[in-house]
C-alpha positions in Angstrom: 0.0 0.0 0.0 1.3 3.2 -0.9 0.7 6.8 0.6 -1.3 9.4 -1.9 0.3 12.7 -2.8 -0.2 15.5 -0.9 -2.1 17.9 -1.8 -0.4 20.6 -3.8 -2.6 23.8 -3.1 -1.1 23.2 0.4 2.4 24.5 0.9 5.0 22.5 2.8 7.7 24.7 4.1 11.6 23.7 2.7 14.6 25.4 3.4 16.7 22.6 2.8 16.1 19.7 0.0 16.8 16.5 -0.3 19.7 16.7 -1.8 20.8 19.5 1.0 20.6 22.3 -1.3 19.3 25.5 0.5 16.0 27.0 -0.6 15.4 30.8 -0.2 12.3 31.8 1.8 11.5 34.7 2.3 9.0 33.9 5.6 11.4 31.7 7.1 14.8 33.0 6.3 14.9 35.6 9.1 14.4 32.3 11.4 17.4 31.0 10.7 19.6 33.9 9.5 21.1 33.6 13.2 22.6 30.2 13.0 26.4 29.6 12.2 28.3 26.6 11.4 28.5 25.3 14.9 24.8 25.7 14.9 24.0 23.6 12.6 26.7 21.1 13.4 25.0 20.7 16.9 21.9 19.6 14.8 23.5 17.5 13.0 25.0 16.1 16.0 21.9 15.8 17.9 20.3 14.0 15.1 23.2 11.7 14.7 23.7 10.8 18.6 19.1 10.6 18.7 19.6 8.2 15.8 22.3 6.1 18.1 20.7 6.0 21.3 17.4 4.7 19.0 19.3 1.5 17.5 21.2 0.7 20.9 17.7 0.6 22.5 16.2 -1.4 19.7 18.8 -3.9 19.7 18.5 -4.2 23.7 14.8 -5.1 23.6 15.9 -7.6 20.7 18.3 -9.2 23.3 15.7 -9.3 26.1 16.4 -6.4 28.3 13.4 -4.1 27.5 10.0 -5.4 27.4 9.2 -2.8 24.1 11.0 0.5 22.3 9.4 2.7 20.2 12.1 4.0 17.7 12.3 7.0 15.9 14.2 6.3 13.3 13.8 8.8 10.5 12.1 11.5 12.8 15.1 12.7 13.9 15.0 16.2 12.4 11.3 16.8 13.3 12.4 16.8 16.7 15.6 18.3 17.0 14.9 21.1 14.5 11.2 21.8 16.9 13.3 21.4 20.2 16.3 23.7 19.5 13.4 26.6 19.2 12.3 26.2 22.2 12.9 28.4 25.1 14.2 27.3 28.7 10.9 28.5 30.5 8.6 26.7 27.7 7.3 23.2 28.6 6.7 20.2 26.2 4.3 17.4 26.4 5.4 14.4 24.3 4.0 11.3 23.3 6.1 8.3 23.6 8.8 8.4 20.8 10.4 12.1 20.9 13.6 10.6 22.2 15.3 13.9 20.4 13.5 15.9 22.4 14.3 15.1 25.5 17.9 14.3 24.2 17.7 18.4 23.2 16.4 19.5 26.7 19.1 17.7 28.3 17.8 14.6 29.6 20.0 11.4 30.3 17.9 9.3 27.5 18.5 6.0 29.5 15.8 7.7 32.0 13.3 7.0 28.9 14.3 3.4 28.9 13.4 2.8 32.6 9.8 2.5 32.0 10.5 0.1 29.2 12.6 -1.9 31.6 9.8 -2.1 33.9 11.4 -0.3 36.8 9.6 2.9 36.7 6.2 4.5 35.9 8.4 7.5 34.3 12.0 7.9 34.8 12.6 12.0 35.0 11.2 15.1 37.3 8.9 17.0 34.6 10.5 20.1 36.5 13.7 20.0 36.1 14.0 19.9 32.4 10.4 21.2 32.0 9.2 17.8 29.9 6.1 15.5 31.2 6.5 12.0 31.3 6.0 10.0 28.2 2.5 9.5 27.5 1.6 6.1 26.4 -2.2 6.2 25.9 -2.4 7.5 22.4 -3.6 11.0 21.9 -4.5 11.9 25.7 -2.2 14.6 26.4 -2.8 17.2 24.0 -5.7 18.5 26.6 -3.3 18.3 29.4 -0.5 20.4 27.2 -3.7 23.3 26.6 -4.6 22.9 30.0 -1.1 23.8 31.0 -1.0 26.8 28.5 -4.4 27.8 29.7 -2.5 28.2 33.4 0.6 29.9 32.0 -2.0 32.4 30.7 -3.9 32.7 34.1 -0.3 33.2 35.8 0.7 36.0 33.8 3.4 34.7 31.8 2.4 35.0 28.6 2.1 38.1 26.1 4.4 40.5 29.1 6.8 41.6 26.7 9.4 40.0 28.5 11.3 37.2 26.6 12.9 35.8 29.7 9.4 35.3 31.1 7.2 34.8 28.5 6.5 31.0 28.2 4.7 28.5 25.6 3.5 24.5 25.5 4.1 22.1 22.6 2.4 18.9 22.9 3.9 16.3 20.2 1.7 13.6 18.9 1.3 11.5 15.6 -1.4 11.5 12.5 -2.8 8.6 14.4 -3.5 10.5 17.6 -5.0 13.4 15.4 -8.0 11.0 15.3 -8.6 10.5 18.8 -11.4 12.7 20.8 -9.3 14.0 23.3 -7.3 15.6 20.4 -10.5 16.9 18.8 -11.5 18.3 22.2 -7.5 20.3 22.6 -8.4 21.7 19.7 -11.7 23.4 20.9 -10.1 24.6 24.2 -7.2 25.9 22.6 -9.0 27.7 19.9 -11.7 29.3 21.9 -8.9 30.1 24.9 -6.1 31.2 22.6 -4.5 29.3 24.4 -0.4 29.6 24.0 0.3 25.8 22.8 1.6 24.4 19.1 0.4 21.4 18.2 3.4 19.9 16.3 2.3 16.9 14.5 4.6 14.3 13.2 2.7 12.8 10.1 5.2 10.0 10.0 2.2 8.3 7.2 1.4 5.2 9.5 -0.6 4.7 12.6 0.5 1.6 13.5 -0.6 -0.4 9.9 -3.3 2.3 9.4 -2.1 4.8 6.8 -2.7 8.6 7.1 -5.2 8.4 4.4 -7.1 5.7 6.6 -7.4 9.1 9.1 -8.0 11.7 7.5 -9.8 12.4 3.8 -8.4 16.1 3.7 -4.7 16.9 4.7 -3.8 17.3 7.9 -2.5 20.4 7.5 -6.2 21.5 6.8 -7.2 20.1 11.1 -6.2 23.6 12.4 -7.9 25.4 10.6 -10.9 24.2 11.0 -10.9 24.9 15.0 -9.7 28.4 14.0 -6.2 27.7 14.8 -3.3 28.9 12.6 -1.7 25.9 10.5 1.7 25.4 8.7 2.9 22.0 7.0 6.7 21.9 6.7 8.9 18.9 5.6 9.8 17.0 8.8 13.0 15.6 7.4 14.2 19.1 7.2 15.6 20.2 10.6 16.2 23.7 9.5 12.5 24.1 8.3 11.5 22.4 11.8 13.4 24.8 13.8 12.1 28.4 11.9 8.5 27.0 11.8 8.3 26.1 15.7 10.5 29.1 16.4 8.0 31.3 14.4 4.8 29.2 16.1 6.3 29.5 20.0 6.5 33.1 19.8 3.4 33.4 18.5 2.1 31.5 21.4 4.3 33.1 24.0 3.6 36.4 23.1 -0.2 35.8 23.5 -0.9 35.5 19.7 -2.9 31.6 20.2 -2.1 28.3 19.2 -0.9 27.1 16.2 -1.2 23.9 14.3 2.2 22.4 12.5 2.3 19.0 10.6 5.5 17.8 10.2 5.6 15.5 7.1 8.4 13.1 7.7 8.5 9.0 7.8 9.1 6.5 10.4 11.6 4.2 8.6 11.3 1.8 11.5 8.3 -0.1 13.3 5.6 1.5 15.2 7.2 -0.5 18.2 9.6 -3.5 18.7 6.3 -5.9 18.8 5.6 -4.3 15.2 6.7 -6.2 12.1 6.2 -3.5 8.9 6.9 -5.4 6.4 3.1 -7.0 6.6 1.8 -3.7 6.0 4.3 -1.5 3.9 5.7 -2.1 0.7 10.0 -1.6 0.3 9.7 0.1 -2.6 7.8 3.1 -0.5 10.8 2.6 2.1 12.9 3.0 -0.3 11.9 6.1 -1.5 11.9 8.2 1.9 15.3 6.6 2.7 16.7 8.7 -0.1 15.2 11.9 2.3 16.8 11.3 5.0 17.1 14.3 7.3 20.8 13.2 8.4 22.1 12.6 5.5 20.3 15.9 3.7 21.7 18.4 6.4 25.3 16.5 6.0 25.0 16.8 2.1 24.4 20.4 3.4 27.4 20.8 5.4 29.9 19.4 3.3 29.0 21.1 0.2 29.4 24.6 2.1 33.1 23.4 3.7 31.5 23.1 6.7 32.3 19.8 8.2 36.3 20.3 10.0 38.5 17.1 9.8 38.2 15.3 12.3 34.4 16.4 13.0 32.6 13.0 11.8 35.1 10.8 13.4 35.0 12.5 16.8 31.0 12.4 16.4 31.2 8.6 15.8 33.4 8.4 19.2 30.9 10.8 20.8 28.0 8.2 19.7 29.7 4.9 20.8 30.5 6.3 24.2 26.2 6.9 24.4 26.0 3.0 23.1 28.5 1.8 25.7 26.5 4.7 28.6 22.8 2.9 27.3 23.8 -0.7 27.3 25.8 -0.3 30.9 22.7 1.8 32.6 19.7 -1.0 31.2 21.9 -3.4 32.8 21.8 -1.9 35.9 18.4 -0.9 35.9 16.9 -3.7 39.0 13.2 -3.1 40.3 12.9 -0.5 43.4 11.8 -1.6 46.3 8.4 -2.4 46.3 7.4 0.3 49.2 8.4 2.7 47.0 4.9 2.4 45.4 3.9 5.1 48.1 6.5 7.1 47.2 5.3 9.4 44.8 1.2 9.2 44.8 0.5 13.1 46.3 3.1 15.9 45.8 2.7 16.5 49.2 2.4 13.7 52.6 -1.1 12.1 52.9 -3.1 10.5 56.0 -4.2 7.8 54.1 -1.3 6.9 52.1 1.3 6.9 55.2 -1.2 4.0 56.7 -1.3 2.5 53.8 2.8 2.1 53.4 2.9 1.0 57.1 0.3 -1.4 56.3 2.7 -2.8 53.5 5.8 -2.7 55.1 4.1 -4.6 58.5 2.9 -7.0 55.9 6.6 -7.7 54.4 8.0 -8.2 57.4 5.7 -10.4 58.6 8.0 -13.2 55.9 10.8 -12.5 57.0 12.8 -15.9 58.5 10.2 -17.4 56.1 7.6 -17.1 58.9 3.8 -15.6 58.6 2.6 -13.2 61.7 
């Protein structure tokens, strides 16, 4: 089964092609008039060590020590181009495969592999890098993301003028999810609200074995606008087009100006998940084809032709990505289940009545084995 064209009275944003030629825009070009060589090689970079961590974690649940892994292979600039134009003080709501991401707001990705490994419900403080937890239930955290937004607004830290203040929400989530109620229903609130939250929608053309056309009848790109809510499409295997569309739609929404709608259109080379086989569903030749687009080899292509990649630059990047292999591997195989009191640990942000009986309970109850004895 193959994917129909998109539709071309809808324009998809390109700065970069294929090939890694640079396309003028005159929208977007101001976006990313700011950003240098090194810039671009921490893109690159990102996308490169994103695209390591995603085959070492794949090739651990192969061996047995993660129950599941949901790669991202061939999202890569998507997520790195969107994260980069993000500010400190903004907060993201993924799904469950922006492992770039979180890799871009400085988390230790083997903290994303703990709930894989069945050790924890989570694996990170939302606060400290200002991400939520992975969200697993398709399509259910877009309302929490405009719920957020609808609070920042409510605190007075949106539309102040102040850009070390001012602060936005972007919820990720598939063409899959774009199906689900809950999304339908973030799209109401954030329209009527104007609500500061972008909606960035990685179209990777499957949900699961249900194509994008088995969603939606009319482009996605076309969703927005029908809640009233500003929409771009940009090509999602274009980092630099990523990064000036989110940079344009996150000041939009941090300044007060409302939501906006993005669909990324890129392609999830891989499976949905490791219990996924593709090839039942997909045919190569399709495969094939976005292969040749792939947004690391386009923004190397880029790179090289502009004498922009040092000596030495690939090979140190290849040491940098082994060392992440070696940190992954070594940190599943540590991972052991917590005790399992720790169950209490985390139910209330603050102590509870009930919960403190409830862990003495427990721990009365464990000890009541010990010597292999029953109290």
């Amino acid at each position: 089964m193959t994917q129909p064209d998109l539709d071309p009275a809808i324009e998809t944003v390109q700065l970069l092609t294929p090939e890694g030629t640079r396309v003028a825009d005159t929208r977007y070009d101001p976006r990313v008039a700011h950003l240098d060589a090194d810039a671009l090689r921490r893109f690159y970079a990102d996308m490169v060590l994103t695209r390591r961590f995603d085959t070492e974690a794949t090739a651990l649940q192969r061996q047995g020590e993660l129950g599941l892994f949901t790669p991202s292979l061939g999202q890569e600039a998507a997520q790195i181009g969107s994260a980069h134009a993000l500010a400190p003080q903004d907060f993201v709501f993924p799904a469950y495969r922006e492992h770039g991401v979180l890799h871009v707001r400085g988390l230790d990705l083997t903290d994303v592999l703990k709930q894989f490994r069945g050790v924890d419900h989570g694996g990170w403080d939302p606060a400290e890098h200002g991400v939520h937890l992975f969200t697993l239930v398709v399509g259910a955290h877009p309302l929490h993301a405009v719920g957020y937004a609808m609070g920042l607004q409510r605190d007075g830290v949106v539309g102040t003028g102040d850009p070390q203040r001012d602060a936005g929400v972007i919820a990720y989530l598939g063409d899959g999810a774009t199906s689900q109620g809950d999304v339908n229903e973030a799209l109401v609130f954030a329209g009527v609200s104007d609500a500061p939250v972008v909606f960035f929608v990685q179209n990777n053309q499957w949900a699961i074995s249900v194509p994008v056309s088995g969603q939606s009848k009319v482009p996605l790109a076309q969703r927005g606008l029908g809640f009233g809510i500003p929409t771009v499409r940009v090509d999602g295997n274009d980092v630099l087009a990523c990064y000036a569309v989110t940079a344009e739609a996150m000041e939009r929404a941090r300044s007060g100006g409302g939501p906006t709608f993005v669909e990324a259109v890129t392609y999830r080379m891989g499976a949905h998940t490791t219990s996924d086989d593709p090839l039942r569903y997909r045919d190569e030749a399709e495969v094939a084809a976005w292969r040749a687009k792939d947004p690391i080899d386009r923004l190397r292509h880029y790179l090289e032709s502009a004498g922009e990649l040092p000596a030495g630059f690939l090979a140190d990047l290849d040491e940098r990505a082994e060392a992440l292999a070696r940190h992954v591997r070594d940190a599943v195989h540590a991972m052991v289940p917590p005790p399992a009191a720790s169950m209490f640990d985390h139910v209330y942000a603050t102590p509870h009545a009930l919960v403190d009986a409830e862990r003495a309970w427990f721990t009365d109850y464990q000890a009541s084995f010990e010597d292999g004895g029953v109290r």
